[in-house]
HTML snippet that shows the backbone in 3Dmol.js (N, CA, C, O; Angstrom):
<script src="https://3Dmol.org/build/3Dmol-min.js"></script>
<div id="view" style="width:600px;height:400px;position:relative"></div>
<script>
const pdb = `
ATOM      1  N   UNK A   1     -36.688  27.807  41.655  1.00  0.00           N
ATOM      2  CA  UNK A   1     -35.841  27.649  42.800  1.00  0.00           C
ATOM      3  C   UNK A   1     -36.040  28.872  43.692  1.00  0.00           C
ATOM      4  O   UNK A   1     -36.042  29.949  43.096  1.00  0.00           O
ATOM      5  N   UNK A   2     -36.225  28.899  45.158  1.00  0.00           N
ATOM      6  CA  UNK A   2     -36.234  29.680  46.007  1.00  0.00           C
ATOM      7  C   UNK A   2     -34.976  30.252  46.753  1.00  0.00           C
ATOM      8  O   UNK A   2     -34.348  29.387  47.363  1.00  0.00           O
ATOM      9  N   UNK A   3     -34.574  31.284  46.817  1.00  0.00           N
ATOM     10  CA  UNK A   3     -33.133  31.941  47.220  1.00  0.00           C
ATOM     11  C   UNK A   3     -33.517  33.023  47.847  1.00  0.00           C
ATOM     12  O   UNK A   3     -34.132  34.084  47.746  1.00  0.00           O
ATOM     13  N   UNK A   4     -32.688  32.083  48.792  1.00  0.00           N
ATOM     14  CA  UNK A   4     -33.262  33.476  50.664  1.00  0.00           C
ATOM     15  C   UNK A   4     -32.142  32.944  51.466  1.00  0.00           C
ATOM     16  O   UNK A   4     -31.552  31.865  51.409  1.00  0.00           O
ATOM     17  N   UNK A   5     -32.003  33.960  52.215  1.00  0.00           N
ATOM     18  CA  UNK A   5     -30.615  34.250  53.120  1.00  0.00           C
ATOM     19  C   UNK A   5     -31.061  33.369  54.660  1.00  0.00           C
ATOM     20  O   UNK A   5     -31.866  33.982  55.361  1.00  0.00           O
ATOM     21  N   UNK A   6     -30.699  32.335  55.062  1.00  0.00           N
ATOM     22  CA  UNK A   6     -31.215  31.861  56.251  1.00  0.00           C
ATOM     23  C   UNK A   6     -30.219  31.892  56.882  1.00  0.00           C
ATOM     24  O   UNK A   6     -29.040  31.855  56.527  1.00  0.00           O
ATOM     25  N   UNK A   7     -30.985  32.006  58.479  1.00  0.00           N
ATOM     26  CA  UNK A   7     -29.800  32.118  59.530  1.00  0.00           C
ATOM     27  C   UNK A   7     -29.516  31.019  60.258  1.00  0.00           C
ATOM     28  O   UNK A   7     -30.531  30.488  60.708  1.00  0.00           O
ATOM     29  N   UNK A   8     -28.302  30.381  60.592  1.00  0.00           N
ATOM     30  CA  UNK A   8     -27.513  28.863  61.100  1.00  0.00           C
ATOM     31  C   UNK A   8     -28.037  28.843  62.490  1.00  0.00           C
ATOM     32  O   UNK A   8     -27.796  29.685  63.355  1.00  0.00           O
ATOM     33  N   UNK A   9     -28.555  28.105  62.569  1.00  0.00           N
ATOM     34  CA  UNK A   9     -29.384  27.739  63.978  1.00  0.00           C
ATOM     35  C   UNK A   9     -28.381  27.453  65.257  1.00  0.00           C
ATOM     36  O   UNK A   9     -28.625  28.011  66.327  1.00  0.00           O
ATOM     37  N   UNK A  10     -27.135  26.484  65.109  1.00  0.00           N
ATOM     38  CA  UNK A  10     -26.080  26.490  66.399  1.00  0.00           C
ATOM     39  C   UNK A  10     -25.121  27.850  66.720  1.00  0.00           C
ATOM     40  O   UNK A  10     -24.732  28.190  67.837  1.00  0.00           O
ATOM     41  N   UNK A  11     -24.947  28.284  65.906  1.00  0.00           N
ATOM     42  CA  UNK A  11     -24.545  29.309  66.036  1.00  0.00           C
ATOM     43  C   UNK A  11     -25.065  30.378  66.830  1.00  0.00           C
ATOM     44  O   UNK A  11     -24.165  30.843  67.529  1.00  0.00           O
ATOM     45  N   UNK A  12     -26.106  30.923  66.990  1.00  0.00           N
ATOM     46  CA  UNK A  12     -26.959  31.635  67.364  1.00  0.00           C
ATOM     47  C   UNK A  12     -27.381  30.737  69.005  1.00  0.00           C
ATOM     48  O   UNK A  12     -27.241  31.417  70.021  1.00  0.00           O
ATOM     49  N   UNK A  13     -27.837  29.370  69.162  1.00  0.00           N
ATOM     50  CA  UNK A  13     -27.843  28.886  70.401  1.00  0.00           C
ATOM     51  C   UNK A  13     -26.844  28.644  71.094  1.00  0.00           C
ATOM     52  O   UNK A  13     -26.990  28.431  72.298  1.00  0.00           O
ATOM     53  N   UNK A  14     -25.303  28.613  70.363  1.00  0.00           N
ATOM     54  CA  UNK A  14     -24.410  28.424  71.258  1.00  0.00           C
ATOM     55  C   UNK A  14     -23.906  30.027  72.004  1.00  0.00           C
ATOM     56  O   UNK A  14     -23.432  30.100  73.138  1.00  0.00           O
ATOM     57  N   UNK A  15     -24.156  31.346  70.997  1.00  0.00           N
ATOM     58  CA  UNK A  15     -23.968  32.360  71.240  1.00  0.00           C
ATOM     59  C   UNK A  15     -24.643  32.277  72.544  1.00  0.00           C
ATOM     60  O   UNK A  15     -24.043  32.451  73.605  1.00  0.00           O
ATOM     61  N   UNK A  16     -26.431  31.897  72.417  1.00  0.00           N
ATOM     62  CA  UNK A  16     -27.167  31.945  73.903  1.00  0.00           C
ATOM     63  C   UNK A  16     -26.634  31.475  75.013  1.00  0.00           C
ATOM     64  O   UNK A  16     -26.765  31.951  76.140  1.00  0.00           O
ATOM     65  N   UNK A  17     -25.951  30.417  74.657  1.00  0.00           N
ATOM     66  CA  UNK A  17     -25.397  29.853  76.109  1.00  0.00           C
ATOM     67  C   UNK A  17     -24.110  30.476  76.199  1.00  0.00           C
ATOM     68  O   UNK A  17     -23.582  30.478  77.312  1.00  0.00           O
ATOM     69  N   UNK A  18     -23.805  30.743  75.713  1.00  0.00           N
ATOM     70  CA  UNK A  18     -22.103  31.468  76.626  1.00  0.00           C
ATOM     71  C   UNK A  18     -22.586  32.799  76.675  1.00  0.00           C
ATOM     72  O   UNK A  18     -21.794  33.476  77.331  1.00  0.00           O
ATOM     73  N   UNK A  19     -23.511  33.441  76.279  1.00  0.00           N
ATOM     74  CA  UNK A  19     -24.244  34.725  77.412  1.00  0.00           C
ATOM     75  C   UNK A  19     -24.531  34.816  78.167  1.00  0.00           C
ATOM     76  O   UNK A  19     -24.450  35.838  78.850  1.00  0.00           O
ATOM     77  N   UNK A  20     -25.189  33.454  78.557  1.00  0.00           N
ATOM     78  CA  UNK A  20     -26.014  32.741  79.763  1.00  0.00           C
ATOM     79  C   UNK A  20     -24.768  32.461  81.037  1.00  0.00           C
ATOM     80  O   UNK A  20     -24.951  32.696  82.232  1.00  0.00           O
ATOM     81  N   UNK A  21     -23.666  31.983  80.513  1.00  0.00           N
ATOM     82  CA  UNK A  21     -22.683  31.141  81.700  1.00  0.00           C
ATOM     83  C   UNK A  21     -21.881  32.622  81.695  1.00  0.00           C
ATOM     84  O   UNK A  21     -21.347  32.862  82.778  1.00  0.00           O
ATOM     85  N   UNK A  22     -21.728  33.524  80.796  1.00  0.00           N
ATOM     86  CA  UNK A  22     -20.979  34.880  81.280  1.00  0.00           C
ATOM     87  C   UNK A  22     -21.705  35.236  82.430  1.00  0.00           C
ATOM     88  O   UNK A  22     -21.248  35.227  83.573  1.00  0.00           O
ATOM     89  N   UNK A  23     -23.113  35.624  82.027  1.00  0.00           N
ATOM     90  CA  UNK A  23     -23.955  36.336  83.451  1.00  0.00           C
ATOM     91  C   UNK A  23     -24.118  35.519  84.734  1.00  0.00           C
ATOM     92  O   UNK A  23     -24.110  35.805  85.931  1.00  0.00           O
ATOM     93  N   UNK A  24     -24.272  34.376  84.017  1.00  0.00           N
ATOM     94  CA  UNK A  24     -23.866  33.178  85.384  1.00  0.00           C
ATOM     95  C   UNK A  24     -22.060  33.208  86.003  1.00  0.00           C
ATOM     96  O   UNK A  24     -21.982  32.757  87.145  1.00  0.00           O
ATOM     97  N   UNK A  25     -20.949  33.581  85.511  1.00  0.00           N
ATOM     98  CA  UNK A  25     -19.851  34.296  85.623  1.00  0.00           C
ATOM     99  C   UNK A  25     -20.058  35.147  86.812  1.00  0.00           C
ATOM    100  O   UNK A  25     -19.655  35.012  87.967  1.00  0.00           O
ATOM    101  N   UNK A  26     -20.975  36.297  86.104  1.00  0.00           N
ATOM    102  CA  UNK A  26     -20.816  37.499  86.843  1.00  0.00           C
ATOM    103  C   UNK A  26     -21.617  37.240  88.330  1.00  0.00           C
ATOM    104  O   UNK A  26     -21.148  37.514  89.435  1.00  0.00           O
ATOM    105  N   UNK A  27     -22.810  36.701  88.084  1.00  0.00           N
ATOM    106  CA  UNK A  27     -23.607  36.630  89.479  1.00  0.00           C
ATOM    107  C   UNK A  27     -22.773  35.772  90.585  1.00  0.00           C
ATOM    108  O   UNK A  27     -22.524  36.214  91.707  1.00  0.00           O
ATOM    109  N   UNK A  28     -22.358  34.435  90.101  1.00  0.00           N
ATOM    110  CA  UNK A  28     -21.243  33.828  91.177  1.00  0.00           C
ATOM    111  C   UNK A  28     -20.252  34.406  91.527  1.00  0.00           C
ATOM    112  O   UNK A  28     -19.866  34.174  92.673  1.00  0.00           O
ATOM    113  N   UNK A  29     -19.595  35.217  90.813  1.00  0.00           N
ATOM    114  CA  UNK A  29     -18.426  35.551  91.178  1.00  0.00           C
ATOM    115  C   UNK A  29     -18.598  37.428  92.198  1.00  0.00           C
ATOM    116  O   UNK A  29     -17.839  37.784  93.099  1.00  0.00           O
ATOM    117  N   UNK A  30     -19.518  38.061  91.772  1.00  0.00           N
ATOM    118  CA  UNK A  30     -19.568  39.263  92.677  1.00  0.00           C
ATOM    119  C   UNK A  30     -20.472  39.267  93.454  1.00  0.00           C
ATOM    120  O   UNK A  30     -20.548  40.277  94.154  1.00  0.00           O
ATOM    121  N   UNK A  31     -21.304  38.401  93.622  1.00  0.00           N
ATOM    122  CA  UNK A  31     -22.106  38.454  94.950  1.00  0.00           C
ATOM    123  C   UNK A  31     -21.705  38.176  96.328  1.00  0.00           C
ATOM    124  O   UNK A  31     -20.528  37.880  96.539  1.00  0.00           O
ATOM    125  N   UNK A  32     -22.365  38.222  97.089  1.00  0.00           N
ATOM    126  CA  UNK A  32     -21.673  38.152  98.530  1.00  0.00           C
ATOM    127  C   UNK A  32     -21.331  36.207  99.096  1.00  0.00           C
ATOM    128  O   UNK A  32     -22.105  35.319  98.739  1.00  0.00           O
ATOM    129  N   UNK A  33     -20.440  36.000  99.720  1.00  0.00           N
ATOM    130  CA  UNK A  33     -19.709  35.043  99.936  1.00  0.00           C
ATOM    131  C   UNK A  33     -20.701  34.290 100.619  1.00  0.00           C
ATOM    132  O   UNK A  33     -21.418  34.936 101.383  1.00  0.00           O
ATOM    133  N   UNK A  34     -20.962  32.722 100.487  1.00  0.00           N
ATOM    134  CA  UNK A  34     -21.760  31.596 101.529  1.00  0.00           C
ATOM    135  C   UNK A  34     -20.828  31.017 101.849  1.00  0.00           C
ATOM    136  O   UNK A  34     -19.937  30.685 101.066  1.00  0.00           O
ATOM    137  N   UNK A  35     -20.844  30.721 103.343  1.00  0.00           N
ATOM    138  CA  UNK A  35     -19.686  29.776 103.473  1.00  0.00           C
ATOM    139  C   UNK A  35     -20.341  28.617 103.592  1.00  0.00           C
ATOM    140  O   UNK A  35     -19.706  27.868 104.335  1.00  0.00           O
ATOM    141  N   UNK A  36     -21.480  28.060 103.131  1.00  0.00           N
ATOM    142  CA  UNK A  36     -22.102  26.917 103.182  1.00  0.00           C
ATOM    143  C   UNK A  36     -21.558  26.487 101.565  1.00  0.00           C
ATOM    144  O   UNK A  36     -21.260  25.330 101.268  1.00  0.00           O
ATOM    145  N   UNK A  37     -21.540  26.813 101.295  1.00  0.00           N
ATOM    146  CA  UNK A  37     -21.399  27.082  99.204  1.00  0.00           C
ATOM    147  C   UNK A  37     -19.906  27.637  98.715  1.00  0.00           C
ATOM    148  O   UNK A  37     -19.285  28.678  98.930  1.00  0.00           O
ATOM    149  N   UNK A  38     -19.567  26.107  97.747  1.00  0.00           N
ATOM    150  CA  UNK A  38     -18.419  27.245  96.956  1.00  0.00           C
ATOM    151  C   UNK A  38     -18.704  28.182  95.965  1.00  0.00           C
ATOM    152  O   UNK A  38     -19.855  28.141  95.528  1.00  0.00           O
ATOM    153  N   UNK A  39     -18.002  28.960  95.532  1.00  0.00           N
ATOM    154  CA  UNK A  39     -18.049  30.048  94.389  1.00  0.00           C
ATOM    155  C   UNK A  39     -18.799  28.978  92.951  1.00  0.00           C
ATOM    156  O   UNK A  39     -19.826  29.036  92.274  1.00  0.00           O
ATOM    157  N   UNK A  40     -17.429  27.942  93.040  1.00  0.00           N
ATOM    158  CA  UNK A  40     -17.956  26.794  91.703  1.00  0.00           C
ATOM    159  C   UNK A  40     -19.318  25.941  91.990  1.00  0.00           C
ATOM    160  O   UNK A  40     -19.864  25.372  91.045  1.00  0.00           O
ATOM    161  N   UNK A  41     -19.742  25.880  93.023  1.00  0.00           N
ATOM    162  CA  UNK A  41     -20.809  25.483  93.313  1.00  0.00           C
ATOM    163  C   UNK A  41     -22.305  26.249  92.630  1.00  0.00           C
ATOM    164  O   UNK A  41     -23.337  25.781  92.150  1.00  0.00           O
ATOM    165  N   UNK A  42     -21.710  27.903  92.920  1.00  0.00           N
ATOM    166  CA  UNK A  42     -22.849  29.003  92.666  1.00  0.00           C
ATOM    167  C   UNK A  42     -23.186  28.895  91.606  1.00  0.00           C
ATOM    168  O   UNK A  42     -24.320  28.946  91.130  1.00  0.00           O
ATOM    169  N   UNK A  43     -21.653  28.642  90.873  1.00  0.00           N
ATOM    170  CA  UNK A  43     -21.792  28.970  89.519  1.00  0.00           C
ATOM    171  C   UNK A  43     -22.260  27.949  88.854  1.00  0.00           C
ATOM    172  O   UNK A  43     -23.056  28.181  87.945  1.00  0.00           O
ATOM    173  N   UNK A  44     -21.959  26.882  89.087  1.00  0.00           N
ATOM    174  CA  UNK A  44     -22.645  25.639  88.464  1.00  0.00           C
ATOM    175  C   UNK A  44     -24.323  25.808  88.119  1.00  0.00           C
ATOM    176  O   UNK A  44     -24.928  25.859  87.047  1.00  0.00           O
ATOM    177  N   UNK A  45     -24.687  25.858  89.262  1.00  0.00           N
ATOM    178  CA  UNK A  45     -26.524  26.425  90.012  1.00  0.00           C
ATOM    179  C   UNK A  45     -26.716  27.453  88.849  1.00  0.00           C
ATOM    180  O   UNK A  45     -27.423  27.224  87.868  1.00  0.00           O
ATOM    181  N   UNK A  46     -25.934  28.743  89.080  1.00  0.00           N
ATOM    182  CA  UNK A  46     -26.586  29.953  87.631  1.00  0.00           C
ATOM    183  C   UNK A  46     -26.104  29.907  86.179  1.00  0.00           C
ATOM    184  O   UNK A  46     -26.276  30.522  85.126  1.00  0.00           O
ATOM    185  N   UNK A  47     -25.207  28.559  86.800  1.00  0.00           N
ATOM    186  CA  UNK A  47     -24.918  28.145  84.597  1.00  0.00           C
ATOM    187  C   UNK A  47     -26.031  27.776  84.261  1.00  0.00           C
ATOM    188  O   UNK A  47     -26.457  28.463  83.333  1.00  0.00           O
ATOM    189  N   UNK A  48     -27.043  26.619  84.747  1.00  0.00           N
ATOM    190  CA  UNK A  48     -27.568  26.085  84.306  1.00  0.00           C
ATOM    191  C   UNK A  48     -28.740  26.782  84.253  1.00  0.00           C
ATOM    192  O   UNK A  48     -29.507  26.616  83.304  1.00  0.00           O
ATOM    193  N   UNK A  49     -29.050  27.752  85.393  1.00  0.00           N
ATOM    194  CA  UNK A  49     -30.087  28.588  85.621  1.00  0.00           C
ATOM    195  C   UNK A  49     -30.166  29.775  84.271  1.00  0.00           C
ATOM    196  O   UNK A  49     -31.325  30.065  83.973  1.00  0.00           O
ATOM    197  N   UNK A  50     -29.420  30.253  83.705  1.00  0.00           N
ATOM    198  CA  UNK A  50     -28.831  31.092  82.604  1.00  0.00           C
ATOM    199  C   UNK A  50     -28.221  31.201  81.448  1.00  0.00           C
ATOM    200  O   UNK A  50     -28.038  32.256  80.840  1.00  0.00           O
ATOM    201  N   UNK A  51     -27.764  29.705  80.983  1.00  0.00           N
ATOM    202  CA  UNK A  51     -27.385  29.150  79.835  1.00  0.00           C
ATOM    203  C   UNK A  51     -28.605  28.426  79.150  1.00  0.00           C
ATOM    204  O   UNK A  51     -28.760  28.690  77.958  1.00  0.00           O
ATOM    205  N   UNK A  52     -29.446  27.596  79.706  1.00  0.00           N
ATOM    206  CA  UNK A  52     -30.985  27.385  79.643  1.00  0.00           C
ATOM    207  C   UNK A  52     -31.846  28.309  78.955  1.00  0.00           C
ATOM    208  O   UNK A  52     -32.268  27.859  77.890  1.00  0.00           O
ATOM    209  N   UNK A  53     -32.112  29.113  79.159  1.00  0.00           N
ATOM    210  CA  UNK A  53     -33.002  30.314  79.170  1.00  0.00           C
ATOM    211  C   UNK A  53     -32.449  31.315  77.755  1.00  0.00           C
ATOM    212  O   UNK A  53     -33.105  31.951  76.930  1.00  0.00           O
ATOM    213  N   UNK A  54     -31.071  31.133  77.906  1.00  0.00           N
ATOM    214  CA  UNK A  54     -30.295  32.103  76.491  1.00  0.00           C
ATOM    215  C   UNK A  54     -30.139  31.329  75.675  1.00  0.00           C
ATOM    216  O   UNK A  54     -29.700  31.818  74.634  1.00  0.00           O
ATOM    217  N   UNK A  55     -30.341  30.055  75.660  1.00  0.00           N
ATOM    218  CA  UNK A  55     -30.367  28.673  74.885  1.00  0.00           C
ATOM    219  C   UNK A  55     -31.420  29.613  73.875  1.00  0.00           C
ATOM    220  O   UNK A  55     -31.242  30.306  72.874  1.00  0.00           O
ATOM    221  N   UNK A  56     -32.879  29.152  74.902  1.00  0.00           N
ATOM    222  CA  UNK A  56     -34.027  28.993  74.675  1.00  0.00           C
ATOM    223  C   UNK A  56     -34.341  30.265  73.442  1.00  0.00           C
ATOM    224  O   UNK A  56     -34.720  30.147  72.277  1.00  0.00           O
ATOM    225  N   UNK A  57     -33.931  31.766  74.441  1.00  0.00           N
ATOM    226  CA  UNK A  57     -34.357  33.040  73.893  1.00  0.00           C
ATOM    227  C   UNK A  57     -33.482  33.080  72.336  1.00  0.00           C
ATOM    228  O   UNK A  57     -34.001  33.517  71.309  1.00  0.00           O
ATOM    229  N   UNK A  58     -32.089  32.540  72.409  1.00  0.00           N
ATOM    230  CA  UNK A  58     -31.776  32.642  70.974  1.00  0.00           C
ATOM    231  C   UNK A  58     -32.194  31.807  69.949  1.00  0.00           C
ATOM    232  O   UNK A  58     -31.929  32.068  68.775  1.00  0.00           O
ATOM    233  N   UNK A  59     -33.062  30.453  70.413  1.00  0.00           N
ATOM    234  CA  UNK A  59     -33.676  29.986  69.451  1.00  0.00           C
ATOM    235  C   UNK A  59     -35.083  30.168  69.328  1.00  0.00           C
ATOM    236  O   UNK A  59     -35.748  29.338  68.708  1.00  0.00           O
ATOM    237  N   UNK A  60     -35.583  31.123  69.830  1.00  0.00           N
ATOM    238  CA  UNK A  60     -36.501  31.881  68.938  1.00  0.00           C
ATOM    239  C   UNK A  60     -36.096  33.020  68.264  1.00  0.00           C
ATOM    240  O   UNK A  60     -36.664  33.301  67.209  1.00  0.00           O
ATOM    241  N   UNK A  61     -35.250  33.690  68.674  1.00  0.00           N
ATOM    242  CA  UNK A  61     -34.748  34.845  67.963  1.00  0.00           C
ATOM    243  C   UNK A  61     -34.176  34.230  66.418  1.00  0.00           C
ATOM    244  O   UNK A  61     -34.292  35.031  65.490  1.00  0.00           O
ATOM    245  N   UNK A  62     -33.648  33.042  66.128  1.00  0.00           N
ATOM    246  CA  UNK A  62     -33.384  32.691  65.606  1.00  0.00           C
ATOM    247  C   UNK A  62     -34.622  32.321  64.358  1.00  0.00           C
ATOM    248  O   UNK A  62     -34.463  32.575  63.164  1.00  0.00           O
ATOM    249  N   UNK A  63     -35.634  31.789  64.844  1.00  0.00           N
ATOM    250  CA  UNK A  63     -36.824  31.428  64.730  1.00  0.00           C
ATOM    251  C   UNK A  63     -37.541  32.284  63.896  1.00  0.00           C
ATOM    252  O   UNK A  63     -38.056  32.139  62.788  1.00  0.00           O
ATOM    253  N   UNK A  64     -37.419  33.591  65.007  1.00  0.00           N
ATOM    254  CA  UNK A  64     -38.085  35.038  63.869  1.00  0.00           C
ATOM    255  C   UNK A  64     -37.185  35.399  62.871  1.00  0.00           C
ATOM    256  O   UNK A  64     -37.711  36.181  62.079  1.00  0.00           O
ATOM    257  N   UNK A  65     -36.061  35.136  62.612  1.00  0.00           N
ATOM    258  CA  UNK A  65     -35.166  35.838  61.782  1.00  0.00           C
ATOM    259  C   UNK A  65     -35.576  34.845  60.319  1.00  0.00           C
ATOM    260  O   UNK A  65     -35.858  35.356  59.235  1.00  0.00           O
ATOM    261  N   UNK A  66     -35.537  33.463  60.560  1.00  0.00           N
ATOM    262  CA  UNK A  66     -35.840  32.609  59.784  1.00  0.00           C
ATOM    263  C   UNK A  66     -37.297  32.941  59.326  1.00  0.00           C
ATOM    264  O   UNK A  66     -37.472  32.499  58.191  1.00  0.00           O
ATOM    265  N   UNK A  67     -38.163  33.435  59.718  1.00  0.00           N
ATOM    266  CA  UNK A  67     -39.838  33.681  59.320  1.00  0.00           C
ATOM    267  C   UNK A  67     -39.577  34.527  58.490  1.00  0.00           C
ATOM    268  O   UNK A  67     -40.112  34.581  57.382  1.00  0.00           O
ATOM    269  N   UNK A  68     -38.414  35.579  59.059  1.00  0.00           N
ATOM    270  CA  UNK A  68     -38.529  36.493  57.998  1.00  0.00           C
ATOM    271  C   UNK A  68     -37.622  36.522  56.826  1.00  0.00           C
ATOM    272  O   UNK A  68     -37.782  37.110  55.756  1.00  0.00           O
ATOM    273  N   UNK A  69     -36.889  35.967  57.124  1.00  0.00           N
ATOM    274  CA  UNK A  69     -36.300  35.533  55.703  1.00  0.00           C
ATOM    275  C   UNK A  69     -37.081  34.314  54.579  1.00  0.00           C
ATOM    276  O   UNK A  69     -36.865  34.156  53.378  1.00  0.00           O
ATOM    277  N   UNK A  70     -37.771  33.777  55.235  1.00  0.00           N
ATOM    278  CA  UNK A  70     -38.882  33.150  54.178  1.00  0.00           C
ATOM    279  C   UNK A  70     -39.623  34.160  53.609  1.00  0.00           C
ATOM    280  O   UNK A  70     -39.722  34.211  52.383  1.00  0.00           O
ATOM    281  N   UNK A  71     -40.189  35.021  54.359  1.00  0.00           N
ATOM    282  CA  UNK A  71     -40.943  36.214  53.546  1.00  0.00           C
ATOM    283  C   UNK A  71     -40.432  36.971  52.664  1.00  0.00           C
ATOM    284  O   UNK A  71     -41.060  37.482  51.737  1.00  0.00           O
ATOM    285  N   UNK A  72     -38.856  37.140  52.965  1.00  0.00           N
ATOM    286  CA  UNK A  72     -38.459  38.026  51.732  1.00  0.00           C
ATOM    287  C   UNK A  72     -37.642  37.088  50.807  1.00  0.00           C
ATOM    288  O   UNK A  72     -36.525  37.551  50.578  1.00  0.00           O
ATOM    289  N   UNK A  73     -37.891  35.900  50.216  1.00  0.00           N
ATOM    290  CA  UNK A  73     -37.152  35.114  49.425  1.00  0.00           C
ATOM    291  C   UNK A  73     -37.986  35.370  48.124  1.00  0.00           C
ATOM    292  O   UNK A  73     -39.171  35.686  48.012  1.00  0.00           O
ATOM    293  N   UNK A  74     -37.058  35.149  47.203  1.00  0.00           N
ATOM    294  CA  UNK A  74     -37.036  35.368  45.971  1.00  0.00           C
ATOM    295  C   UNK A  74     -37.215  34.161  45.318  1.00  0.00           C
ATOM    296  O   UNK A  74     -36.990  33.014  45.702  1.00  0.00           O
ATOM    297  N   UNK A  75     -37.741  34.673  44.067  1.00  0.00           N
ATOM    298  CA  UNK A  75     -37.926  32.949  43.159  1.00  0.00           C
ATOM    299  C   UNK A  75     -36.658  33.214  41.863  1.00  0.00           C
ATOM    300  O   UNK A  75     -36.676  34.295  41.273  1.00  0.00           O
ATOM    301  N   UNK A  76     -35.660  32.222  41.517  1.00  0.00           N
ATOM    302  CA  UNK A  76     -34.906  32.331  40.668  1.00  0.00           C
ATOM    303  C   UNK A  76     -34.893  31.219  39.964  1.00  0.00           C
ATOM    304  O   UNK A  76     -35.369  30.153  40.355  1.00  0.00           O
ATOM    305  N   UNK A  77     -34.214  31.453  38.627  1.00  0.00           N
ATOM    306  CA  UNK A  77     -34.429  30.317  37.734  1.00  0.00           C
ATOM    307  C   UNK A  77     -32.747  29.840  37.398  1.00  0.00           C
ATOM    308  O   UNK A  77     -31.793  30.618  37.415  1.00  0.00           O
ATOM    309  N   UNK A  78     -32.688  28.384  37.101  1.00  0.00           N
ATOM    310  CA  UNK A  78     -31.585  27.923  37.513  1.00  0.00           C
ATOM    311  C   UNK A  78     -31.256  27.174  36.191  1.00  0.00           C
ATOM    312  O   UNK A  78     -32.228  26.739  35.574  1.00  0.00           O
ATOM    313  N   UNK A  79     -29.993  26.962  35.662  1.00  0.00           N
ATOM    314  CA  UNK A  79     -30.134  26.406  34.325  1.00  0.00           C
ATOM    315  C   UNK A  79     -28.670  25.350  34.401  1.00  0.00           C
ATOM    316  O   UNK A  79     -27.543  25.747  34.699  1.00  0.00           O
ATOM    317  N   UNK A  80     -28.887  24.558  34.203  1.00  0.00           N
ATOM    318  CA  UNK A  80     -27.917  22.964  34.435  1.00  0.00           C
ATOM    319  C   UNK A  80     -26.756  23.399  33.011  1.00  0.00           C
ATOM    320  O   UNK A  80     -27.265  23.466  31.893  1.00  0.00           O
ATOM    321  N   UNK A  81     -25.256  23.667  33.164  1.00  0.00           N
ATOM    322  CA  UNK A  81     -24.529  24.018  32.156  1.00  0.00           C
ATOM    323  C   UNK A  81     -23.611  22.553  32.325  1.00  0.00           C
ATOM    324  O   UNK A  81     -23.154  21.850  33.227  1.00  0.00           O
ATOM    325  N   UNK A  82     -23.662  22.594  30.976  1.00  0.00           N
ATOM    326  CA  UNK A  82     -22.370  21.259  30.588  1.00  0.00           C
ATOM    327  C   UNK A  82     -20.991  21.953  30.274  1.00  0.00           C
ATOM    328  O   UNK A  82     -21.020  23.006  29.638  1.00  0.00           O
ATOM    329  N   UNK A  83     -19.910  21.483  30.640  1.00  0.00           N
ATOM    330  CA  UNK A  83     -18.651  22.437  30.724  1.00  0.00           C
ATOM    331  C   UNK A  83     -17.573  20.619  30.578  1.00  0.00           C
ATOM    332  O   UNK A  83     -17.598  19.711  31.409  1.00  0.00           O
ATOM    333  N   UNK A  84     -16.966  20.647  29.578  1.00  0.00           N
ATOM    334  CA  UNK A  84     -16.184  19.708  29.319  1.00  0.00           C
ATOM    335  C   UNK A  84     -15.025  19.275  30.265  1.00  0.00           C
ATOM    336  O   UNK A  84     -14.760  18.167  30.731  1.00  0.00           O
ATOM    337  N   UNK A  85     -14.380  20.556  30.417  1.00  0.00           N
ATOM    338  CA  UNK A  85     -13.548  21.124  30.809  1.00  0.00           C
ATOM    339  C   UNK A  85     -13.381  20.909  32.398  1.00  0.00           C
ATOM    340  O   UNK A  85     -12.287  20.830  32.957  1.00  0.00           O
ATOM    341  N   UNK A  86     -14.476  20.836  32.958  1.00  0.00           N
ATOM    342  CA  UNK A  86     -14.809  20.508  34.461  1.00  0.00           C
ATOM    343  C   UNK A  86     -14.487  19.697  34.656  1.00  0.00           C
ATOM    344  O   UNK A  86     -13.837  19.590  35.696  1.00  0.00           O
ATOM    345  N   UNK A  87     -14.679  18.631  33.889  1.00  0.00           N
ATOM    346  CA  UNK A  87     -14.460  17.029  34.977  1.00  0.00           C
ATOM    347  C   UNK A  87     -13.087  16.780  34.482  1.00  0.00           C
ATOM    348  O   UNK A  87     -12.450  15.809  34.890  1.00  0.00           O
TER     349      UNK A  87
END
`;
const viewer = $3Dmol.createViewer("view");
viewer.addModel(pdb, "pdb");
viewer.setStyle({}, {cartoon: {color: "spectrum"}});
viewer.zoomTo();
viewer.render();
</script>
């Protein structure tokens, strides 16, 4: 049996995207005013522009973490116990 520490894949892409819609946050909200454009408009445009992309970057980061936890996995031996008492 192989025993290695792997890392949860949504977790890590959902982290990407709410990094992504924070900085998309920040760019709509302190940049200078369009009056052609609402604020929620901007932000819509750099959610998608920036939640995308931190999607993307945390699932490779994710990706390498997983390579390397295959490399450092261990081989263990596993032994089936009968216990009366259990069921």
């Amino acid at each position: 049996m192989t025993v290695r520490r792997a890392p949860k894949f949504v977790p890590f892409m959902a982290i990407g995207a709410i990094l992504g819609f924070l900085a998309a946050l920040v760019v709509a909200y302190t940049g200078p005013a369009d009056p052609t454009l609402t604020r929620e408009s901007i932000l819509g445009f750099f959610t998608v522009a920036f939640a995308i992309p931190g999607l993307l970057l945390a699932a490779l980061l994710v990706l390498i973490f997983d390579r390397r936890s295959v490399r450092k996995a261990e081989r263990a031996r596993a032994e089936r116990t009968y216990d009366d008492d259990a069921a």
